[in-house]
C-alpha positions as a printed Julia matrix, in Angstrom:
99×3 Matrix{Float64}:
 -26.99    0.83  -73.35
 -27.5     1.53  -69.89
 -30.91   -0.47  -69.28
 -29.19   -3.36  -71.26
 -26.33   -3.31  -69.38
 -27.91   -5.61  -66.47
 -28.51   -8.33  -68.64
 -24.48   -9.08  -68.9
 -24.87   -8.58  -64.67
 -25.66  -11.05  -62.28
 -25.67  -10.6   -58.16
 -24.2   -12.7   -55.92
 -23.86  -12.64  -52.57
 -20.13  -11.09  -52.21
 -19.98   -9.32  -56.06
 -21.13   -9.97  -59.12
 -20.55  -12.43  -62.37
 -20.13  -10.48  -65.26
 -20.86  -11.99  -69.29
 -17.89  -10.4   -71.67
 -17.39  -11.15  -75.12
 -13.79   -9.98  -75.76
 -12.58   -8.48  -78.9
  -8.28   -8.67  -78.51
  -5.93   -6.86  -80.49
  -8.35   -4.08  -81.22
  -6.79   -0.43  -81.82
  -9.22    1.54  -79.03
  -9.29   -0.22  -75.65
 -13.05    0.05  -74.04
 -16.36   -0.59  -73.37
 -17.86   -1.35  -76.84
 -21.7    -2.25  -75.58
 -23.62   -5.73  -75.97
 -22.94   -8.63  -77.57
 -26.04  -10.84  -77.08
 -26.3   -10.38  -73.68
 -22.55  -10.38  -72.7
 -20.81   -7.0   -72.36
 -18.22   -6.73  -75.29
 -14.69   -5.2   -74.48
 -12.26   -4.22  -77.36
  -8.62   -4.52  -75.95
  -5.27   -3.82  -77.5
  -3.55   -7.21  -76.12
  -3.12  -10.05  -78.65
  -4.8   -13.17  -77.91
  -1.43  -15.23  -77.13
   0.0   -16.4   -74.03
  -3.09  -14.97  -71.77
  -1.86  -11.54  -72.59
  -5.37  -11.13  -73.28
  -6.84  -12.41  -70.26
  -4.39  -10.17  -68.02
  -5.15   -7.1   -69.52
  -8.97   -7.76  -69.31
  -8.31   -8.33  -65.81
  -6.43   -4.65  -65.47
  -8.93   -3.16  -67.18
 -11.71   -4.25  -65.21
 -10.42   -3.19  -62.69
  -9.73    0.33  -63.37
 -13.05    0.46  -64.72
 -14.84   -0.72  -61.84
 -12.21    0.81  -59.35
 -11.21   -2.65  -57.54
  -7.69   -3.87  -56.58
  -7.03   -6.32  -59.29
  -7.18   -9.66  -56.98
 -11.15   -8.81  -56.66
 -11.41   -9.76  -60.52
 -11.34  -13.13  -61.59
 -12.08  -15.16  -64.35
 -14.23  -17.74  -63.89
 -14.82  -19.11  -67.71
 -13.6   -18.62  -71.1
 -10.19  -18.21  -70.61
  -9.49  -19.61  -74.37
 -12.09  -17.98  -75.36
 -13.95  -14.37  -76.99
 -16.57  -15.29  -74.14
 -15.85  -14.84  -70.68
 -17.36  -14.77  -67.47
 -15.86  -12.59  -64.66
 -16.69  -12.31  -60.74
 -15.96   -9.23  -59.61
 -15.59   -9.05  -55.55
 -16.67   -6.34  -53.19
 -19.18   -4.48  -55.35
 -22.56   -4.4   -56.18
 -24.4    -4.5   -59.1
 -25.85   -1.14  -58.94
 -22.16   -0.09  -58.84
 -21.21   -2.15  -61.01
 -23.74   -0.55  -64.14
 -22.65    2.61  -63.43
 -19.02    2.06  -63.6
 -19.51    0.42  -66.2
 -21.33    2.88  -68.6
């Protein structure tokens, strides 16, 4: 997965955007690999009341080892696809936290 990886990645000037397709309620919590091009993310929250959303948030950033006010969702928040800026890192960083 790692070469793949960068396609769910995209730089920008202070972070960078990151494609997720979400899978909620799921019994493991991780990083599951590619969906398309998005990153896909199994997570034990149910998809009600942006439970969801807020534990995606957590878990980004424990994986990519940012205070959780650098995440933020920028798309999708009713949906399986997202799109996430992360603040304060590169993308370089980013893939290998993310592995």
């Amino acid at each position: 997965m790692p070469e793949e990886l960068r396609q769910a990645l995209t730089p920008a000037e202070n972070g960078v955007y990151i494609s997720l397709h979400i899978q909620p309620g799921a019994k493991r919590e991780g990083v599951t690999g590619l969906f398309g091009t998005a990153l896909k993310i199994a997570l034990n929250a149910p998809p009600v009341d942006g439970k969801a959303n807020a534990a995606l948030l957590r878990f980004l950033a424990g994986k990519l080892k940012l205070p959780k006010n650098n995440i933020e969702l920028c798309s999708g928040a009713s949906s399986r696809d997202k799109r996430v800026f992360a603040a304060g890192i590169t993308i370089d960083q980013a893939e290998e936290r993310l592995k």
